[in-house]
N, C-alpha and C positions, 0 to 999 in steps of 0.2 A: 150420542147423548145430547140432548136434545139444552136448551138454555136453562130452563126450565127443574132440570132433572141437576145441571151442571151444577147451576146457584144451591141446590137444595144439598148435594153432594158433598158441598164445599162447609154446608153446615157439620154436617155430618160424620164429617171428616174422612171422608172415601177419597181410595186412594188414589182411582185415573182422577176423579175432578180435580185432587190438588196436583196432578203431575199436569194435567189439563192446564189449571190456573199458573202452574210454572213456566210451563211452555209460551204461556202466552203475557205473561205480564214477567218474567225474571228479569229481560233484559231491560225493559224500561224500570223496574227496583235498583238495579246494579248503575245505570246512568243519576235514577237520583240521588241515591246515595253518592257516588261520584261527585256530586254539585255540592252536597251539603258536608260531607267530611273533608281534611287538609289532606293534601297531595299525595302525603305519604301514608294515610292509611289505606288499608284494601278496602274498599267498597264491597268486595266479595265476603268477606266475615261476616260485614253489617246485616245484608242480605240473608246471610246465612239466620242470623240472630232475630230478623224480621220473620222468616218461612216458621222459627221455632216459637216465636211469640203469636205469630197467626195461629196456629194449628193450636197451640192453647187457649190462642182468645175466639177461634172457632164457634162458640157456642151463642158468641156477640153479631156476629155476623148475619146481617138483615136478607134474607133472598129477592127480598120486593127490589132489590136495588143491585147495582154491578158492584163487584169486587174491587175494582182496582182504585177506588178513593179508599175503600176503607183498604187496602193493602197500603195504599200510599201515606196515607194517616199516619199508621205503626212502623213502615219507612223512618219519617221527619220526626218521628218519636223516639224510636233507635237509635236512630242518628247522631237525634241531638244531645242523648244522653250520652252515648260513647264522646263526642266531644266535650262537654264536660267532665268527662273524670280524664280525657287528654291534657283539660288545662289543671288539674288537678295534680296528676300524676305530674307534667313540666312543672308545677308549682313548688311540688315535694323536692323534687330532683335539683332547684335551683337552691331553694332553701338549704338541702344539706349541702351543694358546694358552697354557697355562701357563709355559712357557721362553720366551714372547717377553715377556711381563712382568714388573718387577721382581720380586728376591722381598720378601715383606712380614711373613711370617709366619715362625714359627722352623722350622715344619716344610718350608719352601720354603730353606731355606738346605742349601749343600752338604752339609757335613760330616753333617747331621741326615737328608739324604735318605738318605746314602750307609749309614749306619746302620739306619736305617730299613728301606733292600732291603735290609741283611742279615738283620736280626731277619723281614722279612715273607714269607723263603723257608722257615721252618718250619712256617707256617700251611697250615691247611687251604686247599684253594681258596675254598670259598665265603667263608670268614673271612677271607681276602687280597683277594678283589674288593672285598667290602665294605668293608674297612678301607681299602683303598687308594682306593676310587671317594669315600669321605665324608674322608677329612681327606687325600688329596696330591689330589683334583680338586677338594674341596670341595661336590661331590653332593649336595642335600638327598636326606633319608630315604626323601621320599615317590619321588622320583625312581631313586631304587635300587630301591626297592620293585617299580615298576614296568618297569624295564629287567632286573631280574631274576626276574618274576613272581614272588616271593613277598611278605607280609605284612609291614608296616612293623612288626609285632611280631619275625618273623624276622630282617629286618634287625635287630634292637635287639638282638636274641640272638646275632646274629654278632658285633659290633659288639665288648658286651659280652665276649664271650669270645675274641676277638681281641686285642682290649686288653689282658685278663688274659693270656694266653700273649706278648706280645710285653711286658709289665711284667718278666714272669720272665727274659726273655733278654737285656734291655737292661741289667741292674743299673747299673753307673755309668755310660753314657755320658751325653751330652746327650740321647739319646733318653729313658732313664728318664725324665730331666726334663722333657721336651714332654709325653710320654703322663702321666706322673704327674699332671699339671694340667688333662687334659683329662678332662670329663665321660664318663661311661661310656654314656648313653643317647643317644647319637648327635648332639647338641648341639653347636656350632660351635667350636673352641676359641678 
């Protein structure tokens, strides 16, 4: 089968071009997945999930041009979807252990949570994960760091400036006063 025949194949949806296209691109799919999901998921699933979404998005696929950007595209697409509903899914999971124990801390009390999602809908997102994953779940640094692949310095720098924007918003409630006391470098309050 000739390039030509292969690209056209792949439109097509014929079956040696995509065994063809496996053969020759899976294990570079499986390394980038690898790169872009956490340690502990398969990469192999992802892959799995990318071969299912190509073969229906088949019809999009240009012949003028090589396959493996546009496989790699729907890769970091996949991907980065499946991570998201990871931090999703850890977000539920923490949440109901957190509402089935007392609360103990001021920011675990109603009125201070309730204020709290208010002030944390102006925040950026990454500033809202952060803030929210280290002081309503209680998240060590290092552990954000790594569920959100970046640097325990970035976290510090969300952190930081999260705090500072949610300072501004709260002025007199009981929130001013929880964040007001709480450490700016990501420190337990």
């Amino acid at each position: 089968m000739d390039e030509a025949a292969f690209r056209l194949g792949i439109r097509k949806r014929l079956t040696p071009a995509w065994e063809r296209l496996e053969s020759l691109y899976g294990a570079a799919l499986r390394r980038q997945a690898a790169l872009i999901l956490p340690a502990w998921q398969d990469p192999e699933n992802a892959v799995g999930d990318v071969w299912l979404k190509a073969i229906g998005a088949a019809h999009s696929y240009d012949p003028a041009y090589p396959p493996y950007p546009w496989l790699a595209r729907i890769c970091v697409n996949t991907c980065l979807n499946q991570r998201r509903g990871l931090r999703r899914v850890i977000f539920d999971a923490l949440q109901r252990r957190r509402s089935s124990e007392e609360p103990a801390s001021p920011l675990e009390r109603t009125d201070a949570r309730h204020a709290l999602r208010s002030a944390l809908a102006g925040l950026p997102a990454r500033e809202k994960e952060v803030v929210t994953l280290r002081f309503l779940f209680e998240v060590p640094v290092a552990e954000i760091a790594a569920l959100l692949r970046i640097g325990t310095n970035g976290v510090h720098q969300a952190l930081f400036r999260g705090l500072g924007r949610l300072r501004k918003v709260a002025e007199e409630t009981e929130l001013a006063r929880v964040i007001g006391s709480t450490p700016d470098r990501g420190e337990a309050p």
